[in-house]
C-alpha positions as CSV (number, residue, x, y, z in Angstrom):
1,X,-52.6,5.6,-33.9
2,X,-53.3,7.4,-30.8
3,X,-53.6,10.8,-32.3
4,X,-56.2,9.0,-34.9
5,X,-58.1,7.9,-32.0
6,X,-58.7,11.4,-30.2
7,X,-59.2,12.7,-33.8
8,X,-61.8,10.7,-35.5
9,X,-65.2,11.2,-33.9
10,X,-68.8,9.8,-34.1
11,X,-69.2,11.7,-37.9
12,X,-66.1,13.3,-38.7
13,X,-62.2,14.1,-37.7
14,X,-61.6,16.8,-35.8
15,X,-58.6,18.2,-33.5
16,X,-56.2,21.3,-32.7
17,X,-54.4,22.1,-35.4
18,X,-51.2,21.3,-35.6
19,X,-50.8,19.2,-32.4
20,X,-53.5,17.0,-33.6
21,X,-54.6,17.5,-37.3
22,X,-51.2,18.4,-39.4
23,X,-50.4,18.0,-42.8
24,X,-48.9,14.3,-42.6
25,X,-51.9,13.0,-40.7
26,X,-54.2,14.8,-43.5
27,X,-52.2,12.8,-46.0
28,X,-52.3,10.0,-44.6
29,X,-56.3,10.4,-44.0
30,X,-56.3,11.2,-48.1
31,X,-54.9,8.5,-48.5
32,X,-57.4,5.9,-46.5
33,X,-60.0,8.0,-47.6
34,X,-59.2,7.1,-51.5
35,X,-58.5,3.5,-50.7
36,X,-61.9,3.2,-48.3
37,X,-63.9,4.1,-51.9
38,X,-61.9,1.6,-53.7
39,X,-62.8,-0.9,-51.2
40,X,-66.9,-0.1,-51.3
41,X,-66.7,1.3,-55.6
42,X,-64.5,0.2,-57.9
43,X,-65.9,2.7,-60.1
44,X,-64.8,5.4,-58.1
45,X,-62.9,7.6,-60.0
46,X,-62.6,11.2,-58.2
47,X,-63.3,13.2,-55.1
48,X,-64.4,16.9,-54.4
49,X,-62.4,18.3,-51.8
50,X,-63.2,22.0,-50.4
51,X,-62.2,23.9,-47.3
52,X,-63.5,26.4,-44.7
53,X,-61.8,30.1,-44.0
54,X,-59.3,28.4,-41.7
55,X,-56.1,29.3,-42.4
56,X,-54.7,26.2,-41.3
57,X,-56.9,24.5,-44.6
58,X,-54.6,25.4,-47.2
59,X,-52.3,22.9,-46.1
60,X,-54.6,20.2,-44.7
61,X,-56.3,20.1,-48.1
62,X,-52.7,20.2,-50.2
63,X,-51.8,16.9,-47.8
64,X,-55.1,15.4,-48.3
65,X,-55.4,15.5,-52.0
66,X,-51.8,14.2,-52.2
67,X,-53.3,11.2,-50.3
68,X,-56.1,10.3,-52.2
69,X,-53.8,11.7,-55.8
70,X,-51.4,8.7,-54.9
71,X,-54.1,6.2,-54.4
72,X,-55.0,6.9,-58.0
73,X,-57.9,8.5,-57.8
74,X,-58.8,12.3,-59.2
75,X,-59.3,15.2,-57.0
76,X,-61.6,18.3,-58.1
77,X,-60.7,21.3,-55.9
78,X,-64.0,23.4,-55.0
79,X,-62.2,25.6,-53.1
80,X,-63.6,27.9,-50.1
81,X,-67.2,26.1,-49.6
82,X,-69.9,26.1,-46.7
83,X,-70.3,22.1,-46.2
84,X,-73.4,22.3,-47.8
85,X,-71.7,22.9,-51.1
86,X,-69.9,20.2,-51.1
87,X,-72.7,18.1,-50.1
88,X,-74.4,19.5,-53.2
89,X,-71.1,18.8,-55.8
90,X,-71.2,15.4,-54.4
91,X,-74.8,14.8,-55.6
92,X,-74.4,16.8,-58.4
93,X,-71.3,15.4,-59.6
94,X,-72.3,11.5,-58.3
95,X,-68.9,11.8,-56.4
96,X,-67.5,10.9,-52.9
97,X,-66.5,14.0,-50.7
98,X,-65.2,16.1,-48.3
99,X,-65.3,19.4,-46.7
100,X,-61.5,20.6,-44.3
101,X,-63.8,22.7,-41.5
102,X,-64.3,22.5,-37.8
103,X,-68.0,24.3,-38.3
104,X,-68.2,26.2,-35.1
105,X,-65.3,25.2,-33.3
106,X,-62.7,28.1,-32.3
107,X,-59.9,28.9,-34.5
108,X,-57.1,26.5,-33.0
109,X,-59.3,23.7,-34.4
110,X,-59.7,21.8,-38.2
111,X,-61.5,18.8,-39.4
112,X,-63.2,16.7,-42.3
113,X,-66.9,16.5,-43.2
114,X,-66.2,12.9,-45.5
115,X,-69.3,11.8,-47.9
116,X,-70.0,9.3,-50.3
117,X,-71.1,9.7,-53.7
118,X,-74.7,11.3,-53.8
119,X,-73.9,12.6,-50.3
120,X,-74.3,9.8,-48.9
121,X,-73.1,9.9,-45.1
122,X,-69.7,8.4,-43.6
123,X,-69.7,8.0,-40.0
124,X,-68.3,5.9,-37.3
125,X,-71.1,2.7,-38.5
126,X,-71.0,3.9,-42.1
127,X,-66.6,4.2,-43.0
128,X,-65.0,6.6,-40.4
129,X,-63.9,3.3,-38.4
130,X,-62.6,1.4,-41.8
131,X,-60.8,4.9,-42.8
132,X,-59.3,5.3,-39.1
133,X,-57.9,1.7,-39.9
134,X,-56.2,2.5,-43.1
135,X,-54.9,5.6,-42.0
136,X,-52.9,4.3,-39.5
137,X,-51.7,1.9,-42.0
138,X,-48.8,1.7,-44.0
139,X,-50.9,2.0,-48.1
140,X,-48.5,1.6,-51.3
141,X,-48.8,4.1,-54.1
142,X,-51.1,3.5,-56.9
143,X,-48.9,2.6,-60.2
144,X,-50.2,5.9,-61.8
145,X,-51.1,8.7,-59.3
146,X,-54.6,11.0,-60.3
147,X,-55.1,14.5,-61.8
148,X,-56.1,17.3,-60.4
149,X,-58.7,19.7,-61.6
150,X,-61.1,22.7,-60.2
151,X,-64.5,23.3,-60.2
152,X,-66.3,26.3,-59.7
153,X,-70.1,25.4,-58.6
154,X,-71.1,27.9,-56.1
155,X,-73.7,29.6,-59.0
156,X,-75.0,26.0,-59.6
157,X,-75.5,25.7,-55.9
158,X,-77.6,28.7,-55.2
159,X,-79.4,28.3,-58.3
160,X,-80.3,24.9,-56.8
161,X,-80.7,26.6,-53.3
162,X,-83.5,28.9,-54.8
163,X,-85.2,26.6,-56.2
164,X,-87.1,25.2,-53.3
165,X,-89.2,28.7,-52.9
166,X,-91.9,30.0,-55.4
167,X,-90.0,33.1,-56.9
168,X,-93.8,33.8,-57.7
169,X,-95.0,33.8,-53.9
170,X,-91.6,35.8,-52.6
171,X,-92.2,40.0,-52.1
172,X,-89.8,42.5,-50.4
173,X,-88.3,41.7,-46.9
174,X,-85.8,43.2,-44.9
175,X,-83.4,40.6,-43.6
176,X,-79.9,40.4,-41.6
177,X,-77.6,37.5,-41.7
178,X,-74.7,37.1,-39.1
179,X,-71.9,34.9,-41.1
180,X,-69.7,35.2,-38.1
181,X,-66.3,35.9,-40.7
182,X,-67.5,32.0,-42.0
183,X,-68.4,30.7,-45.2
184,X,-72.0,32.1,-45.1
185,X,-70.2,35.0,-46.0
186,X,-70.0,33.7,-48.9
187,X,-72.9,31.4,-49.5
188,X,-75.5,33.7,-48.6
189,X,-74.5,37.1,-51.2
190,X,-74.7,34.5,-54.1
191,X,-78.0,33.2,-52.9
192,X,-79.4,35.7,-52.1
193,X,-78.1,37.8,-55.2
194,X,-81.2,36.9,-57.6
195,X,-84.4,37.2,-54.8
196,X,-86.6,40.6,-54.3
197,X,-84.9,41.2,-51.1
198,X,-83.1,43.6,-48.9
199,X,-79.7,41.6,-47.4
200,X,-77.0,43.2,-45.1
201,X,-74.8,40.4,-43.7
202,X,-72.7,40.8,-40.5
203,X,-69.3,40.0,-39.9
204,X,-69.1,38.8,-43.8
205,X,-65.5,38.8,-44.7
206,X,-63.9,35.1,-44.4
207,X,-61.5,35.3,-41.5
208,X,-60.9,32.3,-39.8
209,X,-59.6,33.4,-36.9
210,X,-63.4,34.9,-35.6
211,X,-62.2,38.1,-34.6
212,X,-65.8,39.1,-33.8
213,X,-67.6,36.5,-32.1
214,X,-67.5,32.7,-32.2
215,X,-69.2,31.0,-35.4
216,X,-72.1,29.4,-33.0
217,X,-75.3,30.0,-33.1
218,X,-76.9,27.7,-30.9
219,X,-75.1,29.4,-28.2
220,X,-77.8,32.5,-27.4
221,X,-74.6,34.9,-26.3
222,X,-73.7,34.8,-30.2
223,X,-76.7,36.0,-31.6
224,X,-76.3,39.4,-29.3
225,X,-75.1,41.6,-32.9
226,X,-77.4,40.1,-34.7
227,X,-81.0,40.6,-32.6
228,X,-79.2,44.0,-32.1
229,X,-79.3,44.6,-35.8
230,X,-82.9,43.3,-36.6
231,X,-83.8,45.6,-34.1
232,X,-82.2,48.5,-35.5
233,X,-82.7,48.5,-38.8
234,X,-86.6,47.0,-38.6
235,X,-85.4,43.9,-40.3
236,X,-88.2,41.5,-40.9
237,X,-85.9,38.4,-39.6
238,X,-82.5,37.4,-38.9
239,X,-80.4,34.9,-39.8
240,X,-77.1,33.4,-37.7
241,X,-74.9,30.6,-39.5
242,X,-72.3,28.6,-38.0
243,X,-68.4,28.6,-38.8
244,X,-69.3,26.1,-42.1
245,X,-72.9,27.7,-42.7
246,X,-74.6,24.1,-43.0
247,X,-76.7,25.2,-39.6
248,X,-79.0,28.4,-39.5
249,X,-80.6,29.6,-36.2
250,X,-83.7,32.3,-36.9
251,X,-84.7,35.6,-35.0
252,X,-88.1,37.5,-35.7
253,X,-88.6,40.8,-36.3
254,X,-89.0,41.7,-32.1
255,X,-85.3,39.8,-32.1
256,X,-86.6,37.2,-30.2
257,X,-84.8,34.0,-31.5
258,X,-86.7,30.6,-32.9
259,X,-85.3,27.2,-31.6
260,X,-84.2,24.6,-34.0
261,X,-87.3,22.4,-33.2
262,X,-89.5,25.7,-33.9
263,X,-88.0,26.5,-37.2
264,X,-88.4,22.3,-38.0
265,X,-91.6,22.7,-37.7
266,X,-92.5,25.4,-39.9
267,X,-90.3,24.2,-42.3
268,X,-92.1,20.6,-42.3
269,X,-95.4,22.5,-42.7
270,X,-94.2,24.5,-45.7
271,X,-92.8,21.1,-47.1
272,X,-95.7,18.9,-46.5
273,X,-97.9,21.8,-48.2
274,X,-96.3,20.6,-51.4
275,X,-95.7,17.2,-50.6
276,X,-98.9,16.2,-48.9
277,X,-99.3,12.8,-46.1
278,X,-95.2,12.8,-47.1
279,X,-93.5,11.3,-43.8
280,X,-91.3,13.8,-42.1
281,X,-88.3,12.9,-39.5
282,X,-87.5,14.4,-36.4
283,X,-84.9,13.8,-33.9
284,X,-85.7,12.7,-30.6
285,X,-84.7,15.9,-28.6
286,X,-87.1,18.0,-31.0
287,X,-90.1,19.3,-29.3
288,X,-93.4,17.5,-29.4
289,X,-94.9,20.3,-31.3
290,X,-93.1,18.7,-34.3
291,X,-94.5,15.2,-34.5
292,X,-97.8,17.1,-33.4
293,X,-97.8,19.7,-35.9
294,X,-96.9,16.9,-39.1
295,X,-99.6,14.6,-38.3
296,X,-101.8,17.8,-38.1
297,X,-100.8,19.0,-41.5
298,X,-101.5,15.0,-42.4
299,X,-97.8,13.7,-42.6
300,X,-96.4,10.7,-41.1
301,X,-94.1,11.6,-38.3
302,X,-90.9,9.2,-37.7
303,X,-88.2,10.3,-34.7
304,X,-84.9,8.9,-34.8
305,X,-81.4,9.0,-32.9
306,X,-79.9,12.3,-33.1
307,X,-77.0,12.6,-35.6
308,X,-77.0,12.9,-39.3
309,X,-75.7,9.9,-40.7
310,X,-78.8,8.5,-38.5
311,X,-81.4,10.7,-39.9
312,X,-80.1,10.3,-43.6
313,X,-80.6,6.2,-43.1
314,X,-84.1,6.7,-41.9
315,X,-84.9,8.9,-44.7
316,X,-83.5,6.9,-46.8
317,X,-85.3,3.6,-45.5
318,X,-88.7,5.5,-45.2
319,X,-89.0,8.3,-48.2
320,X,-88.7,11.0,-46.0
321,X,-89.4,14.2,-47.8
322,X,-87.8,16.3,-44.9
323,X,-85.9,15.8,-41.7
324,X,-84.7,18.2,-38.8
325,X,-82.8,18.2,-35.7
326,X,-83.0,20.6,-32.4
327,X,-79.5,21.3,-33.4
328,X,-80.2,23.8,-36.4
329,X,-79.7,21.0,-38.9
330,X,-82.6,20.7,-41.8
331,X,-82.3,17.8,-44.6
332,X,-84.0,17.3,-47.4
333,X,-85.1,14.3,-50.0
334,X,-84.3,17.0,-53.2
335,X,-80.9,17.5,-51.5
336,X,-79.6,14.1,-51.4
337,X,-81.2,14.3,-48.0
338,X,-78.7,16.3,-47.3
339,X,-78.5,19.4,-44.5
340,X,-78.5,23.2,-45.5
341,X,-79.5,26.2,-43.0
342,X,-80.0,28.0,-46.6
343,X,-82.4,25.5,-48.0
344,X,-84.0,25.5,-45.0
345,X,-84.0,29.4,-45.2
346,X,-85.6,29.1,-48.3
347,X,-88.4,27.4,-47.0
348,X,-89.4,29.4,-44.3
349,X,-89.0,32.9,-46.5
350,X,-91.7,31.7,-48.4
351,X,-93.8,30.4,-45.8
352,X,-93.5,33.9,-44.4
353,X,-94.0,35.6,-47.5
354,X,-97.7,33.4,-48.5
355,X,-98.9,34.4,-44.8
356,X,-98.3,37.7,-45.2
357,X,-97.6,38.3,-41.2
358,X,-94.3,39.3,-39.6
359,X,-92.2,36.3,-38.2
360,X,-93.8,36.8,-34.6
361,X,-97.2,36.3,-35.6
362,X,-96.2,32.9,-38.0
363,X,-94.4,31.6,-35.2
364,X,-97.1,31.5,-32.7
365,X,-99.0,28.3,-33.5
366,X,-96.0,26.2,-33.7
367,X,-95.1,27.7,-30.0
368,X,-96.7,25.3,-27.8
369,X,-94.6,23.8,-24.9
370,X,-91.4,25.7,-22.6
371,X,-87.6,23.4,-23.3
372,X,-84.8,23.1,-20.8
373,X,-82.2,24.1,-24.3
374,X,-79.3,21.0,-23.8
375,X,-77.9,21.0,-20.3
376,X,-74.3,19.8,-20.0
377,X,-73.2,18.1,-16.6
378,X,-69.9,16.3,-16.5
379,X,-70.3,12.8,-15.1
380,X,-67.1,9.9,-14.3
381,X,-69.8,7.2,-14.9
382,X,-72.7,7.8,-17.6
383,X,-74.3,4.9,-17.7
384,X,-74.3,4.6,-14.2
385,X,-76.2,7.7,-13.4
386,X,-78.1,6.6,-16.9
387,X,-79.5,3.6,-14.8
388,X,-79.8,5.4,-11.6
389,X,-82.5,8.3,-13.2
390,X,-84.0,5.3,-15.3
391,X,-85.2,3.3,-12.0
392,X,-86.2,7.0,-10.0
393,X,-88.4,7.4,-13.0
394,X,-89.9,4.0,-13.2
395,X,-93.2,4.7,-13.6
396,X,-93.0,6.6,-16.8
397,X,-93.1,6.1,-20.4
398,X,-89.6,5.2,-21.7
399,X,-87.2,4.1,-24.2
400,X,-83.3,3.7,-25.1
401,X,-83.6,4.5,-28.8
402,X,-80.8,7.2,-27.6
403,X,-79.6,7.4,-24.2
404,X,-82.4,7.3,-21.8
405,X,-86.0,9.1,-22.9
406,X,-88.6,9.3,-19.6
407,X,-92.0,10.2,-20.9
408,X,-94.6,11.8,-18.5
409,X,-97.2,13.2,-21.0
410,X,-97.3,16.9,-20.0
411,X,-93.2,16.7,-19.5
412,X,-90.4,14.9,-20.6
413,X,-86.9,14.9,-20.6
414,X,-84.0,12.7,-22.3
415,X,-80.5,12.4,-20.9
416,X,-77.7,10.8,-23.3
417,X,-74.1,10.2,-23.3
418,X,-71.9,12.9,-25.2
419,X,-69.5,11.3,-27.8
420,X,-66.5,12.4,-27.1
421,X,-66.7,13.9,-23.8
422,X,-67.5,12.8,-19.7
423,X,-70.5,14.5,-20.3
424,X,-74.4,13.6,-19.9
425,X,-76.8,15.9,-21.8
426,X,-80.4,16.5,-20.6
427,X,-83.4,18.4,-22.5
428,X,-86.2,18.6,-20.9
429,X,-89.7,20.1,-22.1
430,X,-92.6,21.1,-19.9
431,X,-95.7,23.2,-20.1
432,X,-94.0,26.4,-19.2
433,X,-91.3,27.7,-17.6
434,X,-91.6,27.0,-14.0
435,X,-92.1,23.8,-14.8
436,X,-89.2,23.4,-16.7
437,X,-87.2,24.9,-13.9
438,X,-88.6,22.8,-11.6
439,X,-88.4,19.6,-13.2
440,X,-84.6,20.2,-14.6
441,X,-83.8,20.5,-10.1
442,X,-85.9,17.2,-9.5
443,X,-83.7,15.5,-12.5
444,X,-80.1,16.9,-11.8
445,X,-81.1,16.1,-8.3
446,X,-81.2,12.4,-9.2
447,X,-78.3,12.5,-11.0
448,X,-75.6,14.4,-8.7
449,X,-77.2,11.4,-5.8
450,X,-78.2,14.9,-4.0
């Protein structure tokens, strides 16, 4: 039960492979899995099980669909999918499932992405804690096991992917997409396949050992190739995916990268052109240049809790069209508010294309404040410190909707607890840079006591 413990996080299991995540505890996660859906649907019937380039999936996903087979349910096998896929069979298909990956973790690692029929989220509040439970639990055999089939939907998916741009409004580009050896390698030739532009991907083949650079994006060292590249070839954009490609991070023609709160908002603006006064989430480490640019463009903005099983319940409770996070994760109503970096791709292609300017120029009036990026500190005792900075900071704005959020007006900052880890992360936005400099020293100040 200890090794479910470390394994299972806030939305998904993850862990070294094989010390932590082997083919018994996959089973036995299969297994819980299948009888978790029996528990909420009785009319469950089957689950869509893919996998990452890992090598390590090949047997996770054999132990895992012996789980859920001897609980009596079906299992269709996608495969080698980006999570996005599978999110996509599971609306598709109106079935529960779930995705072996560890996104953009290193190699030594594995995991499950777990959904509900309609990709519906599972988290920690929503089934991870129930399935933790059973997993650890000793579950008899259905009387008659279930079948397995296969399913081959990655057309279907990139049909559906292209169809949230106007094939009309698209004209030539030059573009460059870093895969980083993950399953955009995959994703992004059959997208892009039937659109009027020029694609060379990077690091393309599925190798899940990264032998070129690691699959994440929001780290700027890992986007080195690929503003290399743009620059070279006079790309019009680039694209970098993570390890699972469900996240996409953008650089402009000049190679100069756009933040996931940059690319949110020009993503709501292209979404609220065709869905107009439509309410738009954003998380609450997003700039303020997102709420401010969707009640510009006349939209209602909402901010939630960061996390996706969060911003899927808000979307859900509020007929969101759209939702995005700093973190390079875009979700949307016509996807079973589901994430996809390609969708959101799709989005801002055609934005881009309509203007008629290069990236750099389209950019410029979503631009409007100077961010910290998340700061890690390790910390023994979070909440402590938590309190300390909220009552150094009494005289601002704030809230606890996640962590601690200390509003000044021309700068802000919020500083929550990591998940899994002794760690407090800050993000702080200011007018410009100094300031941002100089108000990240007065906040670590307060927290290190210094």
């Amino acid at each position: 039960m200890a090794q479910l413990d470390t394994i299972f996080k806030a939305y998904d299991v993850r862990g070294l492979y094989p010390e932590q995540l082997d083919g018994p505890t996959a089973r036995s996660i299969g297994a819980a899995f299948a009888r978790f859906l029996l528990e909420q649907e009785s009319a469950t019937s089957r689950v869509v099980v893919g996998r990452d380039m890992r090598p390590s999936g090949v047997e996770l996903v054999a132990a895992f669909t012996d789980g859920v087979l001897g609980q009596g349910l079906d299992v269709v096998d996608l495969g080698l999918v980006s999570t996005d896929l599978t999110y996509f069979a599971a609306g598709h298909l109106g079935a529960p499932g779930a995705t072996f990956t560890a996104s953009h973790n290193p190699a030594q690692y594995n995991g499950i992405k777990m959904c509900l029929a309609g990709a519906r989220p599972v988290g920690e509040d929503t089934g991870l804690g129930r399935i933790r439970e059973l997993a650890g639990a000793e579950l008899p055999a259905a009387p008659t096991p279930g079948t397995l089939g296969s399913a081959d939907l990655l057309g279907a998916f990139a049909e559906h992917v292209r169809s949230f741009a106007d094939p009309a409004v698209l004209r030539p580009l030059r573009i460059v997409a870093d895969t980083a050896n993950g399953m955009g390698g995959l994703v992004v030739p059959a997208v892009f396949a039937a659109l009027p532009f020029e694609i060379e991907v990077l690091f393309g083949e599925l190798d899940g050992t990264f032998p070129n650079h690691p699959a994440n994006p929001i780290e700027p060292e890992n986007l080195r190739w690929l503003r290399e590249r743009v620059l070279e070839t006079g790309a019009d954009l680039g694209l970098a995916f993570d390890g699972d490609a469900d996240r996409v991070f953008l650089v402009d023609e000049r190679a100069e990268p756009l933040s996931g709160s940059l690319t949110t908002a020009i993503v709501a603006a292209g979404v609220l052109d065709k869905h107009p006064g439509a309410t738009i989430i954003h998380n609450l480490i997003c700039s303020k240049a997102v709420p401010e640019v969707v009640a510009e463009r006349g939209g209602t903005p909402v901010r939630t809790r960061v996390g996706h099983s969060f911003i899927k319940a808000v979307m859900a409770e509020t007929g969101a069209v759209f939702g995005g996070e700093h973190s390079g994760h875009y979700y949307f109503e016509d996807n079973w508010r589901a994430d996809s970096g390609l969708i959101a791709t799709m989005v801002v292609l055609e934005q881009l294309c309509r203007a008629g300017v290069p990236l750099s120029e389209l950019r410029k009036p979503f631009e409007r404040y100077a961010t910290s990026g998340e700061l890690n500190t390790e910390v023994a005792d979070q909440q402590g410190v938590i309190e300390k900075v909220a009552a150094t900071f009494a005289d601002a704005s704030q809230d606890r909707l996640d962590g601690l959020t200390v509003d000044f007006g021309d700068w802000w900052f919020n500083l929550r607890p990591s998940n899994t880890e002794p760690l407090l992360r800050l993000n702080l936005e200011a007018g410009d840079e100094a300031e941002v400099a100089r108000r990240v020293a007065e906040v670590r100040a307060v927290m290190s006591g210094a």
